[in-house]
C-alpha positions in Angstrom: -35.4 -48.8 48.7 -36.8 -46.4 45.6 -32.9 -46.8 44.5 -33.4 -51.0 44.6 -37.2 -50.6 42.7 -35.3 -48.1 40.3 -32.7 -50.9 39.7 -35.0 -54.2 39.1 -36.8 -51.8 36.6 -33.9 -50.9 34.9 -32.8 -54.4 34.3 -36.5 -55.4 33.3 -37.0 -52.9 30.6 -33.6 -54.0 29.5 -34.2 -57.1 29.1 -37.6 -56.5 27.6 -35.7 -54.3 25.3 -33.0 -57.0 24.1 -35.7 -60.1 24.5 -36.2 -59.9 20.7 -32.5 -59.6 19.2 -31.6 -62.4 21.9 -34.8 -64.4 20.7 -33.4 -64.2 17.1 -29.7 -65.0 18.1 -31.1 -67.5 20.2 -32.7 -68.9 17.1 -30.0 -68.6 14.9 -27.3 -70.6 16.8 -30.6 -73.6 17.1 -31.1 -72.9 13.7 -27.5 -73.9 12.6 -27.0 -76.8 15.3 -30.1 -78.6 13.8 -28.5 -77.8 10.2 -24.9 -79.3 11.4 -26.5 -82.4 12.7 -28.7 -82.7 9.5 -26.0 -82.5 7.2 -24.0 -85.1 9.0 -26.6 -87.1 9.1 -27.6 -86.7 5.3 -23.6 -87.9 4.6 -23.7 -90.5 6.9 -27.1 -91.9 4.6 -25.5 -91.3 1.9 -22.2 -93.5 2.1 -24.5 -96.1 3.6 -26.4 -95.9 0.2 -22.3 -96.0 -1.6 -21.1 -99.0 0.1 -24.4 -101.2 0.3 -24.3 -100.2 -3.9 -21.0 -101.0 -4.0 -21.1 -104.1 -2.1 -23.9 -105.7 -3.9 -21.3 -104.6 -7.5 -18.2 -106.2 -5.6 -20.8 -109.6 -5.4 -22.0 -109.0 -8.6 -18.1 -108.6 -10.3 -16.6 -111.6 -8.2 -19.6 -114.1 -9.6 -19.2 -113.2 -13.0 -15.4 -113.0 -13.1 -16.0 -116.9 -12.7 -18.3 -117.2 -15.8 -17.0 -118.4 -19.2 -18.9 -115.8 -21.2 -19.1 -112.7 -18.6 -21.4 -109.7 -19.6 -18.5 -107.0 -18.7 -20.9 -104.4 -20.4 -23.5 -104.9 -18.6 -21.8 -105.0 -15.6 -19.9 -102.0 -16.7 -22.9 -100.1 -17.2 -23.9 -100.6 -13.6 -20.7 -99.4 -12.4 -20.8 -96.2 -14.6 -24.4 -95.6 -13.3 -23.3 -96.0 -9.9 -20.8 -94.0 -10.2 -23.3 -90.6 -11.4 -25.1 -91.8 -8.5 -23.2 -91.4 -5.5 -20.9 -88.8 -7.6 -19.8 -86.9 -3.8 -18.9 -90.6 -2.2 -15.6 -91.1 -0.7 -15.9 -94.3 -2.3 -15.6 -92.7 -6.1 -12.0 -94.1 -6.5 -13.3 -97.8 -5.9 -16.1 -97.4 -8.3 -13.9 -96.6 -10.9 -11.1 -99.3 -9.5 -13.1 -101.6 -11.0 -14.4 -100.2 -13.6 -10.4 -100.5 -14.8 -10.6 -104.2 -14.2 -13.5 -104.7 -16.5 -12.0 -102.3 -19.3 -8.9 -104.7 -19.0 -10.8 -108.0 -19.2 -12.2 -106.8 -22.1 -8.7 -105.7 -23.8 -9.7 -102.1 -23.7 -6.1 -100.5 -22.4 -6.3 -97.5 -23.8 -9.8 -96.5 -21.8 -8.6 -98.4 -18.7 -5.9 -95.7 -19.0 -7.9 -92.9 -19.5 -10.3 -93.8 -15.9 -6.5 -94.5 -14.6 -5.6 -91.0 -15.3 -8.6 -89.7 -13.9 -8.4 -91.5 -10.7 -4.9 -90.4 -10.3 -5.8 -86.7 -10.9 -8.8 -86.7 -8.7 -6.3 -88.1 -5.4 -4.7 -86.2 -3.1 -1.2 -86.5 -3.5 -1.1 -87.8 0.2 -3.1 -90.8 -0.2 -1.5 -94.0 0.0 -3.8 -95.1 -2.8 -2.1 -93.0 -5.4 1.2 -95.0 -5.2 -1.0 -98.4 -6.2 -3.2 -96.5 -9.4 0.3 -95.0 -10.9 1.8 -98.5 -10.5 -1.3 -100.1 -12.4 -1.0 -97.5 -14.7 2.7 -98.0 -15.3 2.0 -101.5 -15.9 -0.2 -101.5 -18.6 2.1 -98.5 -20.2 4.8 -101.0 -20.3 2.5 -103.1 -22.9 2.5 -100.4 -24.8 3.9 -100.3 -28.5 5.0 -96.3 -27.4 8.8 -96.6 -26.7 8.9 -93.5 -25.2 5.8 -94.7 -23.1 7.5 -97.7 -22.1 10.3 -95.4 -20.6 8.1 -93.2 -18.7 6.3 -96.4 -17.3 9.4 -98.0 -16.5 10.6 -95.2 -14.5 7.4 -95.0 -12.4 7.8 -98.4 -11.6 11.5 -98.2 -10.6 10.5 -94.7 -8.2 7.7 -96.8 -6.6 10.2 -99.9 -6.4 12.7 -97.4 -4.4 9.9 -95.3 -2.2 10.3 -96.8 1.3 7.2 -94.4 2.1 5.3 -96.6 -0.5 3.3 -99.1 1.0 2.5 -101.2 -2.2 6.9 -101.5 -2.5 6.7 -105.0 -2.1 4.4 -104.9 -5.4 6.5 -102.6 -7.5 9.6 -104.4 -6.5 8.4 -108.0 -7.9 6.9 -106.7 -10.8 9.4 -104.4 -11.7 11.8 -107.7 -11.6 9.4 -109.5 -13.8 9.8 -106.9 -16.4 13.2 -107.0 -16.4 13.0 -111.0 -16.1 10.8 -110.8 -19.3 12.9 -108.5 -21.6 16.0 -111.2 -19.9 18.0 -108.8 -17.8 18.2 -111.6 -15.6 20.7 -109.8 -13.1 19.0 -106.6 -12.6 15.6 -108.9 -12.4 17.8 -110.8 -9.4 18.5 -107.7 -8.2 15.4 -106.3 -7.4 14.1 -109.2 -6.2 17.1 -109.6 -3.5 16.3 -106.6 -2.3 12.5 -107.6 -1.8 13.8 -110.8 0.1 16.1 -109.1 2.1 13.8 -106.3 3.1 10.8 -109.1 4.0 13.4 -111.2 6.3 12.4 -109.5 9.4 8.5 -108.9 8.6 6.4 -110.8 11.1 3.1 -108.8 11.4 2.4 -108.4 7.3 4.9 -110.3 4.9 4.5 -109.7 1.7 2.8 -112.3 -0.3 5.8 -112.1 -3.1 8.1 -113.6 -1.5 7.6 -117.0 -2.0 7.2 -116.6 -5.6 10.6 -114.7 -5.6 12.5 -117.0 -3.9 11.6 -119.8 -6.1 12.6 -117.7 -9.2 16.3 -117.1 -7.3 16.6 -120.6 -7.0 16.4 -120.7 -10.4 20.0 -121.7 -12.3 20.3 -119.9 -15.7 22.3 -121.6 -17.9 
């Protein structure tokens, strides 16, 4: 019996002994729960605050793309501010998606370029987004008075045409034939777009909308 009083005694003034470090290790681990929840929490806030920004832009960009004398600078501006703004949204790349579309409504190809560049640099080379911002970029390149440019440009286009990984082919393929339809390499412009056809025949879920403009331009007789 003195053995069993001995015993309890022990494992009280143990536990009295360790009830402090296990109070603060018990803090701790509550401490960083709380934090873990909090911090999702302050990301999930602040992509709300992205995409109801963003969304209101998109209105915003769609209205006055209609307009006969748009205010691109203004909008711009609102895009740029944005884009400080919510500067650790996984929505970045958009911003700045459109903020190319302005720079090219107003003729300015050599910044589009530049926010081109920067988009491509700041994507993970496993995005599927990357294969549509290097085709962009390819195709302003080809308007280029840069020869060398041009050849670079053409050959992204031709490596995005060929990519079956790339799911903007379809893209690259029909505007890689208009290229070659517009400096009148009629064949290699048939070519191409054969391939587009042929590769479409059996797509029921998601043809691609180039095909009927492709087709027509094979019917075409060149005399």
């Amino acid at each position: 019996m003195a053995v069993q009083k001995m015993s309890f005694k022990s494992i009280s003034d143990l536990l009295n002994a360790n009830a402090k470090p296990l109070l603060v290790v018990f803090s701790c681990v509550m401490a960083m729960i709380f934090l873990f929840f909090a911090y999702k929490w302050w990301i999930v806030k602040r992509e709300r605050a992205a995409q109801y920004d963003f969304a209101f832009l998109m209105t915003e960009y769609d209205a006055m793309s209609r307009e006969k004398e748009p205010q691109w600078d203004v909008l711009l501006e609102k895009f740029e501010k944005n884009y400080e703004k919510h500067s650790y949204s996984s929505l970045l790349p958009y911003y700045l998606g459109y903020k190319v579309q302005i720079l090219l409504a107003q003729d300015k190809k050599e910044e589009a370029l530049e926010t081109l560049h920067k988009m491509i640099t700041g994507i993970v080379p496993s995005s599927p987004m990357l294969a549509m911002y290097e085709m962009e970029r390819a195709l302003i390149q080809l308007d280029s008075d840069d020869v060398q440019l041009k050849e670079v440009a053409l050959q992204t286009l031709k490596n995005l045409a060929n990519n079956s990984t790339n799911m903007f082919r379809d893209s690259a393929q029909y505007y890689l034939g208009c290229y070659y339809w517009s400096q009148n390499n009629i064949e290699e412009a048939r070519e191409i777009w054969q391939q587009l056809v042929d590769e479409q025949r059996d797509e029921k879920m998601a043809p691609s909308p180039w095909v009927d403009q492709v087709q027509a331009q094979l019917a075409l007789t060149i005399v």
